[in-house]
C-alpha positions in Angstrom: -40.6 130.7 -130.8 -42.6 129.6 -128.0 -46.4 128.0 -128.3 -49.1 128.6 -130.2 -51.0 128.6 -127.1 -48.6 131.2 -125.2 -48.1 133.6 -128.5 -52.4 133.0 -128.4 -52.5 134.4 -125.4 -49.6 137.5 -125.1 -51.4 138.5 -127.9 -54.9 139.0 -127.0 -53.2 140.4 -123.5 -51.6 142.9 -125.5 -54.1 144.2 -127.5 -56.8 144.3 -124.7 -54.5 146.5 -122.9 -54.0 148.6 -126.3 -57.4 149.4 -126.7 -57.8 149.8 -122.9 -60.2 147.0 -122.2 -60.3 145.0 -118.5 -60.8 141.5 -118.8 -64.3 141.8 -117.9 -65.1 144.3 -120.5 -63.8 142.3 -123.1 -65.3 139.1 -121.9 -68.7 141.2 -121.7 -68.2 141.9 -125.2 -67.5 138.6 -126.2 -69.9 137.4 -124.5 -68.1 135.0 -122.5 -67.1 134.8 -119.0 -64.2 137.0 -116.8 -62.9 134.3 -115.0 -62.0 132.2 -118.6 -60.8 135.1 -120.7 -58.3 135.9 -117.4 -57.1 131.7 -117.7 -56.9 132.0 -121.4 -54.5 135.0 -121.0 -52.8 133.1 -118.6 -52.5 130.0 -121.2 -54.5 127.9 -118.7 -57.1 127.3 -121.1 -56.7 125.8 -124.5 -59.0 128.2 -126.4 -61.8 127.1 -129.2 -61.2 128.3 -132.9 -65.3 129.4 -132.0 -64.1 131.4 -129.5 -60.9 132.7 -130.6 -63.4 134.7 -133.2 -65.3 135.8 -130.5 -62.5 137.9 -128.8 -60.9 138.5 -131.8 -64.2 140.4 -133.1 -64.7 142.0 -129.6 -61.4 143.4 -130.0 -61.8 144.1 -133.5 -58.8 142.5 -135.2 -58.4 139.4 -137.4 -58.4 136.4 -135.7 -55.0 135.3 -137.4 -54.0 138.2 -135.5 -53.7 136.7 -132.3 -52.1 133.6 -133.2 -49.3 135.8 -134.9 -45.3 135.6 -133.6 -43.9 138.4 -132.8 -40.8 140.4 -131.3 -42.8 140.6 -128.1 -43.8 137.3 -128.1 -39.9 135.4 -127.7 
């Protein structure tokens, strides 16, 4: 299993790309900025629980969602 930070941030890349969102959209959304959701999806960023709601509500999934292990995560 790899880290929390890494399954954090395959996650929300995954499931911005599911509901067809650009970075910037979902940022917009969030209401935070383009150029940190991009390094949080890189795992660049270690991410606030604040604003791990944030994107998880922009997205529209539980926030426990996105710090889930997965098959696509390994």
């Amino acid at each position: 299993m790899g880290s929390l930070i890494t399954i954090f941030s395959k996650n929300l890349r995954c499931i911005r790309l599911e509901r067809g969102l650009s970075q910037e959209e979902l940022a917009h959304r969030a209401g935070l900025h383009r150029t940190y959701v991009g390094a949080v999806e890189r795992g660049e960023r270690n991410i606030s629980i604040g604003n791990i709601e944030k994107l998880a509500l922009a997205l529209g999934v539980d926030p426990a969602t996105l710090l889930q292990a997965n098959d696509s995560n390994e």
